[in-house]
C-alpha positions in Angstrom: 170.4 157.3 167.8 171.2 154.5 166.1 171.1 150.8 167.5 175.1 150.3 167.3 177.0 151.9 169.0 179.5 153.8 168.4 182.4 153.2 170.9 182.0 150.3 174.3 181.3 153.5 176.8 178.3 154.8 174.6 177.2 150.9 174.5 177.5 150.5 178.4 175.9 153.5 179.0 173.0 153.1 176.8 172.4 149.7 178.0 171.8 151.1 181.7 169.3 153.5 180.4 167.4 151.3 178.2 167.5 149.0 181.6 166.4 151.9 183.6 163.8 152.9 181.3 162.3 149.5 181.3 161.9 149.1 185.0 160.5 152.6 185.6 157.6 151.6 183.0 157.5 148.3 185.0 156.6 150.3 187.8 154.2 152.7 186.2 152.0 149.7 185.0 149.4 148.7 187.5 146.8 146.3 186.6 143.1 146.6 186.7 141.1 144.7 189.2 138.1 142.7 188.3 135.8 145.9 189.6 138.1 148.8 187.7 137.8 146.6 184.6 133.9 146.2 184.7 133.4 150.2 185.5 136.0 150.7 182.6 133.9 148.3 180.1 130.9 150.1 181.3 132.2 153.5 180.1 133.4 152.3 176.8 130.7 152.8 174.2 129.6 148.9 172.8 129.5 148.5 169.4 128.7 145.6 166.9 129.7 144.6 163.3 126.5 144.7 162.4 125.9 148.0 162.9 128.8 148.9 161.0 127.4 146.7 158.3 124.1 148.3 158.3 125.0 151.5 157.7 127.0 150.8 154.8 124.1 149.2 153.5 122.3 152.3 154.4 125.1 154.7 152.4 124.8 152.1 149.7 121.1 152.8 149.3 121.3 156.6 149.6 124.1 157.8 147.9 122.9 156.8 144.5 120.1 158.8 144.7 122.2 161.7 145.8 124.5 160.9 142.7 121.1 161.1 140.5 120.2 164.1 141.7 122.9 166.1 141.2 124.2 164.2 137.6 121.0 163.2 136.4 122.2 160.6 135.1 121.2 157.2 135.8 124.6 155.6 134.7 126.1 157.3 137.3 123.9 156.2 140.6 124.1 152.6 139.7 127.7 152.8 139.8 127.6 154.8 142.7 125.4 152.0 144.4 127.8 149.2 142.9 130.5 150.7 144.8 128.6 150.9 147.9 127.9 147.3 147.0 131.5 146.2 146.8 131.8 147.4 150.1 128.8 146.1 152.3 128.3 142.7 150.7 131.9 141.8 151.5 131.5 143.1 155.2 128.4 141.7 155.4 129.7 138.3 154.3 132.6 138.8 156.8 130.6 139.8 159.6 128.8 136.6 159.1 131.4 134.5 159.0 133.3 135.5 162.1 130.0 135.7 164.2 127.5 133.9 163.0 128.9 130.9 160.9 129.2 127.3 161.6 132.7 127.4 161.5 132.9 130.3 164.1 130.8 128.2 166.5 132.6 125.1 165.9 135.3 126.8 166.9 134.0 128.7 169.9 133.0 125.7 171.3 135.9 123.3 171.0 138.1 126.0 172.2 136.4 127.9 174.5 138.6 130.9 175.3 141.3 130.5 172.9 142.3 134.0 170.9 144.1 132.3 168.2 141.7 130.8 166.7 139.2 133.9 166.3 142.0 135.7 165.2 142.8 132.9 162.4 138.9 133.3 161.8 139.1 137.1 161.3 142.4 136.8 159.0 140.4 134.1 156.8 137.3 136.1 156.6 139.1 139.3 156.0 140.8 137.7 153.2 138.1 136.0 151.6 136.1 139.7 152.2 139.2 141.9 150.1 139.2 138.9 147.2 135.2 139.1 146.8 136.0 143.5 146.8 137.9 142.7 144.3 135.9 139.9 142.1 133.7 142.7 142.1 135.1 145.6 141.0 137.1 143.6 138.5 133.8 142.4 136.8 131.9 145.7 137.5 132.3 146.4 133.9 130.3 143.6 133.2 127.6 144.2 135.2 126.8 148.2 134.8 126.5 149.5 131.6 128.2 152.8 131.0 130.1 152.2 134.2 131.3 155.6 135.9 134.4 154.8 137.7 134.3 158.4 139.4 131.1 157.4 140.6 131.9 153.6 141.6 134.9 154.9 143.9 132.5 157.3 145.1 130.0 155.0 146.5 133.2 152.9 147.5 134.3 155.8 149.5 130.8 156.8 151.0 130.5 153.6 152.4 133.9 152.9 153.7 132.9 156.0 155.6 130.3 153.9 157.8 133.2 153.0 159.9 133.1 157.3 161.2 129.5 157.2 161.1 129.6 154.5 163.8 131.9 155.9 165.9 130.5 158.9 165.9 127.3 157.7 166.9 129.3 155.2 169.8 130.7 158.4 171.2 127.4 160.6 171.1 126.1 157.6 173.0 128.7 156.9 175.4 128.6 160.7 177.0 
């Protein structure tokens, strides 16, 4: 349906339903109490950026060496491990920076409680983390000779693929 209408009745009428519809999910909504929202934290399997972090660096180190076996070619596993580089050292640098840096404790402390400013901190850090991606891949050329690009974006894409791996092992966890 589209959002004008067609004639005054059809607007009248869909304004009453749209009112309707609003107040019955108004209803529906029931907030948590302090003790439903401590069992429900509880439940929910805890995980950190770090762990994330460490198992791309973990993917990074491994799927060279699954590259060299099957190619045989050297050429290829470094840039297999290059790309798993452009992935982990940005996330690690980001994980840093929103957790462990000065700024993010500077900021923690003179605004204790405040969600905008974290979330500026994870914009910032997610910026500086997809222009240091790309630094890197644009000066991979430079720094692996015979550079496979099938192989970098495949140690790109095995260690994007930490993200799963985490989850994965969150949920196994959590049951």
């Amino acid at each position: 349906m589209s959002d004008y209408p067609s004639s005054p009745k059809q607007s009248k009428v869909d304004t009453v339903n749209d009112a309707g519809a609003d107040e019955a999910e108004a209803d529906d909504f029931k907030p948590l109490t302090r003790d439903e929202a401590q069992q429900w934290r509880q439940r929910q399997p805890q995980t950190s950026v770090w762990q994330v972090v460490g198992w791309q660096v973990v993917l990074a180190l491994v799927a060279p060496w699954v590259a060299l076996w099957f190619t045989q070619r050297p050429s290829v596993a470094w840039s297999v491990f290059y790309g798993g580089l452009c992935v982990a050292l940005p996330s690690a640098l980001m994980a840093y920076g929103v957790t462990s840096s000065g700024l993010a404790r500077v900021l923690a402390r003179r605004f204790p409680g405040v969600g905008r400013m974290s979330l500026a901190g994870v914009f910032f850090w997610e910026g500086v983390k997809v222009l240091l991606s790309l630094a890197m891949l644009w000066s991979a050329p430079h720094w692996v000779p015979e550079l496979s690009w099938l192989g970098l974006v495949a140690g790109l894409v095995v260690s994007l693929k930490a993200y799963w791996l985490v989850f994965w092992q969150a949920r196994r966890r959590g049951r």
